[in-house]
C-alpha positions as CSV (number, residue, x, y, z in Angstrom):
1,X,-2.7,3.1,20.3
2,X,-3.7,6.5,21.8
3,X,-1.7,8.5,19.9
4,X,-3.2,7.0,16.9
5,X,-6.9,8.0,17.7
6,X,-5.5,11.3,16.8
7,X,-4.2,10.4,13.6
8,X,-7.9,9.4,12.6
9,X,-8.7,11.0,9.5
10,X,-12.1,10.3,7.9
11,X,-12.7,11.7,4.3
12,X,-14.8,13.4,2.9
13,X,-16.5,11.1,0.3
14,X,-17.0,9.1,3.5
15,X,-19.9,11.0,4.7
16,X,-21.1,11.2,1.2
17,X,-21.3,7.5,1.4
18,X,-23.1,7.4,4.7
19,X,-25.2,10.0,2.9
20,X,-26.3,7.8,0.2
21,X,-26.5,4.8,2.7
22,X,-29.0,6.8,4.9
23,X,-30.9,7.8,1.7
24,X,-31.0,4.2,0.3
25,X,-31.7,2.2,3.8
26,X,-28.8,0.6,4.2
27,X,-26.8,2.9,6.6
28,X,-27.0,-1.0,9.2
29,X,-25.0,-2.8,6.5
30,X,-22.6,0.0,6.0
31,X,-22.0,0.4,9.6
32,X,-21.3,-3.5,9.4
33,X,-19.0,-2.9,6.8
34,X,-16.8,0.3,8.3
35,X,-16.6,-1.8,11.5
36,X,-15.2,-5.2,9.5
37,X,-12.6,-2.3,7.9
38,X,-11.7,-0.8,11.1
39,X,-11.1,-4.0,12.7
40,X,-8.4,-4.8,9.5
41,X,-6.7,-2.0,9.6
42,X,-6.2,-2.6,13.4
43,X,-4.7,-5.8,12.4
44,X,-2.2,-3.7,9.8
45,X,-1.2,-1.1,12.6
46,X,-0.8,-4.0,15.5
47,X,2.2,-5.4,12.8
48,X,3.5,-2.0,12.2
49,X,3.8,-1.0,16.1
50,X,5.9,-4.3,16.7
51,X,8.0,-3.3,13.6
52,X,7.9,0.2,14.8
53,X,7.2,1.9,11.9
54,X,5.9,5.6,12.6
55,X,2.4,6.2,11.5
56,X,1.3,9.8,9.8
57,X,-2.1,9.1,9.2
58,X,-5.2,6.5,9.5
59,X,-7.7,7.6,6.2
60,X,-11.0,6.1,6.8
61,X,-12.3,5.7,3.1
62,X,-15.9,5.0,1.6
63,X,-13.9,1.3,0.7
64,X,-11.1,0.3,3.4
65,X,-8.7,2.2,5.9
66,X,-5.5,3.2,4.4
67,X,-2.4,3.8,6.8
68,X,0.2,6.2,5.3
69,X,3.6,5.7,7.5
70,X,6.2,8.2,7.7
71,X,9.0,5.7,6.9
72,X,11.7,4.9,4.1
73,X,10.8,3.3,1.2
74,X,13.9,0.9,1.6
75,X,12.4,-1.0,4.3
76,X,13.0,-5.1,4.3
77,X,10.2,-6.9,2.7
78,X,9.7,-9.2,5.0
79,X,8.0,-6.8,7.7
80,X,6.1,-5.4,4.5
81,X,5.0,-8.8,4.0
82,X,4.2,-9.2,7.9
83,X,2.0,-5.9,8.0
84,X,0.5,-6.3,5.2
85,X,-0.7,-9.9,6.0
86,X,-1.8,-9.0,9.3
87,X,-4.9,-6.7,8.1
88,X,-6.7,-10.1,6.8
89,X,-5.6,-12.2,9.6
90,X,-7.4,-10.0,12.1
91,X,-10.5,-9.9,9.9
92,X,-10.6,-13.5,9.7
93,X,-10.5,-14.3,13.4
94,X,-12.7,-10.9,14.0
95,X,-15.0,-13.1,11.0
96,X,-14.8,-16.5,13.1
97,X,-15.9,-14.5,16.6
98,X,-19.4,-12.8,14.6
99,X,-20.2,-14.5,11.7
100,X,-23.4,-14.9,13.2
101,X,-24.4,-11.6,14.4
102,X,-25.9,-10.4,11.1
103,X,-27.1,-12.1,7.7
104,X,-24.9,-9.6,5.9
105,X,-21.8,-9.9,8.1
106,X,-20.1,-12.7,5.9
107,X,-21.3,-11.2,2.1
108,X,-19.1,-8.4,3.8
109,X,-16.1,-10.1,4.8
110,X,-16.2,-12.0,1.5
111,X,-16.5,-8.8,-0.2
112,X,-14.0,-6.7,1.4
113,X,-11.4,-9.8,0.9
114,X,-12.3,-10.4,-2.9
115,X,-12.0,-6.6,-3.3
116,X,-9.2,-6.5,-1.2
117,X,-6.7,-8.6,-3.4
118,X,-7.6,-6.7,-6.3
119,X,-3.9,-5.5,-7.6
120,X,-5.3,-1.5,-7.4
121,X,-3.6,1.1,-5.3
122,X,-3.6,1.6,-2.8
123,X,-5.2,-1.7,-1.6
124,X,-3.6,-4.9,0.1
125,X,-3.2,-6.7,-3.4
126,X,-1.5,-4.0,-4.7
127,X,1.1,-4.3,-2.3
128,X,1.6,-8.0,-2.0
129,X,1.9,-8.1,-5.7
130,X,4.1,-5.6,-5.7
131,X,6.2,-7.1,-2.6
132,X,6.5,-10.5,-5.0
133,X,7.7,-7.9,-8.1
134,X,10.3,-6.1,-6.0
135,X,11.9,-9.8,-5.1
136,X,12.5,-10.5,-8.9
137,X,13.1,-7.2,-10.5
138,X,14.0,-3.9,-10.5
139,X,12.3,-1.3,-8.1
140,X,11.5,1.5,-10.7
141,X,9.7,-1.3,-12.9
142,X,7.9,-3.0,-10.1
143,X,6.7,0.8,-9.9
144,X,5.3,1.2,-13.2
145,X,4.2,-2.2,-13.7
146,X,1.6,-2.3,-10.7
147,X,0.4,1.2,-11.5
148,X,-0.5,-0.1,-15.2
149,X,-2.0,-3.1,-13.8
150,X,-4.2,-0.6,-11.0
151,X,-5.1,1.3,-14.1
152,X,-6.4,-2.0,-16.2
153,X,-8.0,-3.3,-12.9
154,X,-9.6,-0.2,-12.6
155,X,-11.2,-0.4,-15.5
156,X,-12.6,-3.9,-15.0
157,X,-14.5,-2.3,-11.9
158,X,-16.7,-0.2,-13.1
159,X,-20.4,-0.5,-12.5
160,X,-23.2,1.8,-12.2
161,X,-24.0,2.3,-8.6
162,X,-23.6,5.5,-7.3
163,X,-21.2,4.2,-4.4
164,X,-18.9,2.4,-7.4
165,X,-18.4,5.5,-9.0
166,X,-17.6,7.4,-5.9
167,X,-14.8,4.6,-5.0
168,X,-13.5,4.3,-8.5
169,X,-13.1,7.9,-8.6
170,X,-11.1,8.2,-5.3
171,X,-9.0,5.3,-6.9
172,X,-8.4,6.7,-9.8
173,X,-7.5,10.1,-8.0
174,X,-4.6,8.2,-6.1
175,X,-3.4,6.0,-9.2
176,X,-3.1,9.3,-11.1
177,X,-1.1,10.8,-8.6
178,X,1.4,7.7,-8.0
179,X,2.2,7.7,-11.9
180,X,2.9,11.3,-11.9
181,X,5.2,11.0,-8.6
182,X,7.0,7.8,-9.9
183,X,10.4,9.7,-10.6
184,X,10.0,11.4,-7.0
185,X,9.4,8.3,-5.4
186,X,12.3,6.7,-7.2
187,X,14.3,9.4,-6.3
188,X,13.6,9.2,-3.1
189,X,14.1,5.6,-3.1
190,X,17.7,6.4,-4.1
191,X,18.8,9.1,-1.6
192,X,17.7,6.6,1.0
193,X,20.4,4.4,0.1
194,X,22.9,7.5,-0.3
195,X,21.8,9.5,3.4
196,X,21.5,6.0,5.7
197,X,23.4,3.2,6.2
198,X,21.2,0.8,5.4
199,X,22.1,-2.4,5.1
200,X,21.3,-5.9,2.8
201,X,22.9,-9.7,2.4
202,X,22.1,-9.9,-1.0
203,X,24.4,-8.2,-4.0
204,X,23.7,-7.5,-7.7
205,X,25.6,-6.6,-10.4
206,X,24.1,-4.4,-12.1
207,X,24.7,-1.8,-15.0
208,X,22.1,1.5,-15.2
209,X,20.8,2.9,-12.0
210,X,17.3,2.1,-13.2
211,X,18.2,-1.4,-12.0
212,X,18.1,-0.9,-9.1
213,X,16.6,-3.2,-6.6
214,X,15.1,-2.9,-3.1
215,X,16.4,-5.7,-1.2
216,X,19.9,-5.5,-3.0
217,X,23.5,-3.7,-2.8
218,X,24.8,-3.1,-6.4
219,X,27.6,-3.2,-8.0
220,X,27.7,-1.6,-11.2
221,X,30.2,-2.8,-14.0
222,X,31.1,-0.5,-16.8
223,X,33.4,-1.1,-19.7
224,X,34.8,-3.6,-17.6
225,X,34.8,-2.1,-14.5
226,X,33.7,-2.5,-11.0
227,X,31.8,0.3,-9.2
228,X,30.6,0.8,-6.3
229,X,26.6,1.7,-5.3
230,X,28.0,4.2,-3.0
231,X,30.0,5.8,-5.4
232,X,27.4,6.3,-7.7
233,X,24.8,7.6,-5.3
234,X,27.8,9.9,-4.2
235,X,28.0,11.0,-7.9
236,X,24.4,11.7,-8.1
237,X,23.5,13.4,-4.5
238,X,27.1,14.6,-2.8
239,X,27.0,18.0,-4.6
240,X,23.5,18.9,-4.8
């Protein structure tokens, strides 16, 4: 947990926030809320340390923390799932412990939970939607499917306070950039499966590399043949 403190990364539409919040009197209730944040994110890195997945950076944002790992993108869903689940699970029992220590303390809570399901990059919905796509189709499509739905959700956000805008426009920023870096990230995806040795139970024949799934070995048939997923990857990656 040390190492992380220096990892701490607050941005700068944060202190705007805190800006406006000391402007608008309610700097108490937003102090409420970075602390009910912190204390989920906690819950998020707790899962990732047992799994021990590396962590690049903790972003405090004007709405959550987000954790960026330095990991691959093939990892099982399951400790996805775990991680991801463990963020509300601390802010529940941190919810049961002070519930009654402010008036505003549970509108919070609710809030950030409500918000927090929302299916809009990068936020906890997002990813558990996402999780549940990538168990019945392909990767690539899970990809561009959430990204669509962040951009729709997005849109059903918008409201007129100042600190709304300032959020929907950091979300927006990242949504923008994830649709632009889809073929990277698919790319990426693939040369996973081609550099390690990764391993899965579950096979799938398949017959375009778009297919692809994340908790799958392929086989690919063409003109009724049999291929393997290492051979293709080979095809693709050996000589570049």
């Amino acid at each position: 947990m040390k190492n992380i403190l220096t990892k701490i990364y607050i941005h700068p539409f944060t202190y705007i926030v805190l800006l406006i919040s000391l402007v608008t009197g309610l700097f108490k209730e937003l102090i409420t809320f970075l602390f009910i944040i912190i204390i989920h994110e906690i819950g998020h890195i707790s899962a990732s340390i047992l799994f021990k997945w590396k962590i690049d950076k903790v972003s405090i944002m004007p709405f959550g923390c987000i954790t960026i790992f330095s990991e691959l993108i093939n990892k099982p869903l399951i400790e996805e799932f775990i991680i991801l689940i463990s963020g509300p699970l601390f802010q529940f029992i941190n919810y049961l412990i002070f519930k009654d220590i402010t008036p505003y303390f549970n509108y919070y809570n609710y809030g950030l939970f409500i918000f927090n399901i929302l299916p809009i990059y990068p936020l906890d919905g997002y990813k558990l939607y996402s999780i549940i796509l990538n168990k019945i189709i392909p990767f690539k499509y899970t990809l561009k499917i959430m990204l669509i739905v962040s951009m729709l959700s997005l849109i059903l956000f918008i409201r007129k306070d100042l600190i709304y805008i300032v959020i929907l426009l950091l979300l927006l920023n990242g949504i923008i950039k994830e649709i632009k870096n889809i073929n990277y990230i698919y790319n990426k995806f693939l040369y996973e499966r081609y550099r390690y040795n990764l391993y899965f139970k579950k096979r799938k024949i398949i017959r375009n590399i778009n297919n692809m799934y994340k908790d799958k070995i392929h086989i690919f048939k063409t003109n009724d043949r049999y291929i393997s997923e290492r051979e293709i990857l080979e095809k693709r990656f050996k000589y570049h």
